[in-house]
C-alpha positions as CSV (number, residue, x, y, z in Angstrom):
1,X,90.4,113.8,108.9
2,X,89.2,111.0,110.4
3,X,89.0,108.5,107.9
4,X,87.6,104.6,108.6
5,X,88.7,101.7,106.5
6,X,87.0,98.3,106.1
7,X,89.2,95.3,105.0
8,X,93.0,95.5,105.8
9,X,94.5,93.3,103.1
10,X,97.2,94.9,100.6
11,X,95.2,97.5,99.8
12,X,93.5,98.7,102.9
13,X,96.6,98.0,105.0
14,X,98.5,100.5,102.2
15,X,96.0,103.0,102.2
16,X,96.1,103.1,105.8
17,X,99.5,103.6,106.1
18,X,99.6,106.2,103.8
19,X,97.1,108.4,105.5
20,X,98.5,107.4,109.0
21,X,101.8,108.8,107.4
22,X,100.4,112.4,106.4
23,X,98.9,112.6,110.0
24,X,95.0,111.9,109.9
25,X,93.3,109.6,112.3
26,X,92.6,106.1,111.0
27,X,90.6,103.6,112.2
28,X,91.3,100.3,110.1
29,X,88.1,97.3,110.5
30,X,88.6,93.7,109.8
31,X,87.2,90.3,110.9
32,X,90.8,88.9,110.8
33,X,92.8,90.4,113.3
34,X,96.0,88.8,112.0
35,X,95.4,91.4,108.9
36,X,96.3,94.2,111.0
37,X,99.8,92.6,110.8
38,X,100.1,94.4,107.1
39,X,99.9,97.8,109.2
40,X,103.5,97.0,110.7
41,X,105.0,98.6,113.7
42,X,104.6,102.4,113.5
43,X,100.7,102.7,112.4
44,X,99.4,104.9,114.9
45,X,95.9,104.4,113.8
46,X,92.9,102.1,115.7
47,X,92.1,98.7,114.9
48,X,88.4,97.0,115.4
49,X,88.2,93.6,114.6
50,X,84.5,92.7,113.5
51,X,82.2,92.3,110.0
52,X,82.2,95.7,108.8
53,X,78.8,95.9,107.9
54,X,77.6,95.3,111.5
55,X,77.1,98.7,112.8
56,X,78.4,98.1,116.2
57,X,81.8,97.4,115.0
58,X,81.2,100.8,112.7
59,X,80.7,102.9,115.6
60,X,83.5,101.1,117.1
61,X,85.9,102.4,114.6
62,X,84.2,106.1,115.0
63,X,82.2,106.1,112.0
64,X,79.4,108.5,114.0
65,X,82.3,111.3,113.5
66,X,84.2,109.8,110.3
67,X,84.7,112.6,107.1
68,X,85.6,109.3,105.0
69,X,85.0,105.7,104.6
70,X,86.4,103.1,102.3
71,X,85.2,99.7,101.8
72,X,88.3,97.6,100.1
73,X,87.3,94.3,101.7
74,X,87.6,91.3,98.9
75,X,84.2,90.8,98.9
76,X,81.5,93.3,96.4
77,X,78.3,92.5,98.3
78,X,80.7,93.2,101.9
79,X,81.8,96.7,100.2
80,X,78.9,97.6,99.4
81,X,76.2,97.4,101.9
82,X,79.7,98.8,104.7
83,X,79.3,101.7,102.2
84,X,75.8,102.1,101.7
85,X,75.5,102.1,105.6
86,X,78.1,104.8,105.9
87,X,76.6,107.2,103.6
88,X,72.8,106.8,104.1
89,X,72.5,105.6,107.9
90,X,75.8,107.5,109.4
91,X,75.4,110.3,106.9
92,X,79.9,110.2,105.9
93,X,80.4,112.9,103.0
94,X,83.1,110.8,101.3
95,X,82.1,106.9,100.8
96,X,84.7,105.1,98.3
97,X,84.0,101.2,97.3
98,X,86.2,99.4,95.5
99,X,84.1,96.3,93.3
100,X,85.3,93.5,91.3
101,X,82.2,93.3,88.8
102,X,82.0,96.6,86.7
103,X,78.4,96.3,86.2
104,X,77.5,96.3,89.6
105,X,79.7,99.1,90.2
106,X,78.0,101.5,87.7
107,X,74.6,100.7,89.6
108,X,76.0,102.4,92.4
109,X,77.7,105.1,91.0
110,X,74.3,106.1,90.2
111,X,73.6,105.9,93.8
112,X,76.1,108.5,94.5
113,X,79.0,105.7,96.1
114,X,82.3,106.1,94.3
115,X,83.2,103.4,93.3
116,X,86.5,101.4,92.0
117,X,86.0,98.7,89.3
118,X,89.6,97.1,89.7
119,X,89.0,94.0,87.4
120,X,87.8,96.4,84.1
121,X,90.4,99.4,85.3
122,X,93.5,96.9,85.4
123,X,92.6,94.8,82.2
124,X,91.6,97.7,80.2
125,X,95.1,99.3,81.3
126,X,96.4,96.0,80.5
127,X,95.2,95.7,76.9
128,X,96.4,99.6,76.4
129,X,99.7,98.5,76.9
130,X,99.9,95.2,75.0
131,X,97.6,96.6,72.0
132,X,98.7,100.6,71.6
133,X,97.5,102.9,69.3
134,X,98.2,106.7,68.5
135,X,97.0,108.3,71.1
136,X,98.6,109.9,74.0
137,X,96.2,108.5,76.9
138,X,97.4,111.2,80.4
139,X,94.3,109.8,82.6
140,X,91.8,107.6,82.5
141,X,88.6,107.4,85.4
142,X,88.6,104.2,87.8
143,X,85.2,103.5,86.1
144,X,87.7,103.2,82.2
145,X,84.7,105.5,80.7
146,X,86.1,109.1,80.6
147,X,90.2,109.4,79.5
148,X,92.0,112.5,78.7
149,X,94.0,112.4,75.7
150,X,96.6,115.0,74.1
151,X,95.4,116.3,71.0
152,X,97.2,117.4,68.4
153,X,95.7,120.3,66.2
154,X,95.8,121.3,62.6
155,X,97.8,125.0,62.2
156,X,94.2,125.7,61.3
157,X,92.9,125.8,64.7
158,X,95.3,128.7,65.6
159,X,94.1,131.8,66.1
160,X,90.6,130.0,67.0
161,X,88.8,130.1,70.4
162,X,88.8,127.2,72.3
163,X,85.1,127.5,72.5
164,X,85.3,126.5,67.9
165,X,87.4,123.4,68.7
166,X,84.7,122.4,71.5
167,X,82.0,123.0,69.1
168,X,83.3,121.4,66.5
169,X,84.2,118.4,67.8
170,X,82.1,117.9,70.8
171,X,84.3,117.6,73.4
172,X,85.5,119.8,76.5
173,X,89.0,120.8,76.5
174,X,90.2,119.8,79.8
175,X,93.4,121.7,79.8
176,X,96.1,123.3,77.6
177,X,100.5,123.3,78.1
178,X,101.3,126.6,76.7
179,X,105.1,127.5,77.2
180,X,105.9,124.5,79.5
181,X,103.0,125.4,81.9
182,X,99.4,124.0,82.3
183,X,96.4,126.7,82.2
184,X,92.7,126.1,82.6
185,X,91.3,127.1,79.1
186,X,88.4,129.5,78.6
187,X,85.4,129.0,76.3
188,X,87.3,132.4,74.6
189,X,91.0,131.6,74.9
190,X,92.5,131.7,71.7
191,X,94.6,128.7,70.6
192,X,98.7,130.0,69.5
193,X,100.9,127.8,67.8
194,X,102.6,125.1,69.8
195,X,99.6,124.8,72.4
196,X,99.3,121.4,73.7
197,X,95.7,120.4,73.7
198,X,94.5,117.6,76.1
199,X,90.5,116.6,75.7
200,X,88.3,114.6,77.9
201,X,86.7,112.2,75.5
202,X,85.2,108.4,75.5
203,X,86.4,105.1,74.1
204,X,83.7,105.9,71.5
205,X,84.5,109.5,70.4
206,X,87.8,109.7,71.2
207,X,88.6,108.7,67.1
208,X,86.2,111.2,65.4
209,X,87.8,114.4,68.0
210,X,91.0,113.7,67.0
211,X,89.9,113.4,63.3
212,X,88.6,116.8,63.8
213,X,91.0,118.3,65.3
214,X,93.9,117.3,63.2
215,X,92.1,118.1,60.1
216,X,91.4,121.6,58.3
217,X,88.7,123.5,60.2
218,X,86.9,124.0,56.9
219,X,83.9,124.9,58.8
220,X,85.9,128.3,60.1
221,X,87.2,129.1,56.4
């Protein structure tokens, strides 16, 4: 792949490297060219010093033939318009923007730019681990909407389908350990005793799934 990053500070510089290391072709843009310091020694990758918005400096970097762009500069509006000009004017498949205010970030999620809210990702990780509570968190999106918790099940669920506990509570099963191994789950795959369940849920449902599912199905009686 040939993948172009905007803003070479900690993170840009260590995403770079990483993708230099597993052999695709990088192209790194920043308007300080002491940044590209952070790249060390063996980067094999370009460097184009320029604003990354300015489209000169884009096609600089190779942005005409780019399959990825990410804008990690320290500046939201900076991110932003790099990424908007990578996906709608240069037409590049996968645009990432990392953004500070996690409003503005779901505004253009809806625009179909991926973005990373670091500011509500980190505190809300933060608070997790200074305030826990039962649940067994295993992922949770950049945007802190969607998590996947394990869910523990009442002996009543087995023998169910998968497709009841879905029903019931509302939720999509997003995978199951059976025997020590993960397996995709089936509307019609019947929970067995000592399955662990793991559901995508919200901050706001999360509390009445796993009421549900660690109570009596009585509906199923």
């Amino acid at each position: 792949m040939h993948v172009v990053i905007m803003g070479c500070g900690r993170l840009g510089s260590t995403l770079a490297q990483k993708l230099d290391a597993q052999g695709h072709h990088i192209a790194v843009i920043d308007q300080n060219a002491d940044a590209f310091r952070r790249l060390g020694d063996g980067f094999g990758g370009v460097t184009v010093t320029g604003i990354g918005f300015d489209r000169d400096v884009l096609r600089a970097a190779g942005i005409e033939r780019a399959d990825a762009f990410a804008a990690v500069s320290s500046g939201d509006n900076s991110n932003i318009i790099s990424a908007r000009l990578a996906r709608e004017t240069f037409g590049v498949s996968r645009v990432v923007a990392r953004i500070y205010d996690s409003r503005r970030a779901q505004v253009y999620e809806r625009l179909g730019i991926a973005t990373i809210a670091t500011i509500r990702w980190a505190a809300d990780r933060m608070f997790r681990f200074l305030v826990p509570d039962d649940r067994v968190e295993v992922f949770r999106d950049p945007t802190s909407v969607v998590s996947i918790v394990e869910t523990p099940l009442h002996r009543d669920w087995v023998g169910k389908q998968v497709r009841a506990l879905e029903e019931r509570t509302g939720a999509r099963v997003a995978y199951l350990m059976r025997f020590g191994m993960g397996t995709l789950a089936q509307p019609s795959t019947v929970l067995q005793d000592g399955d662990q369940v793991f559901m995508l849920v919200t901050d706001e449902t999360a509390g009445s799934v796993l009421d549900i599912a660690q109570g009596a199905d009585k509906e199923g009686q």
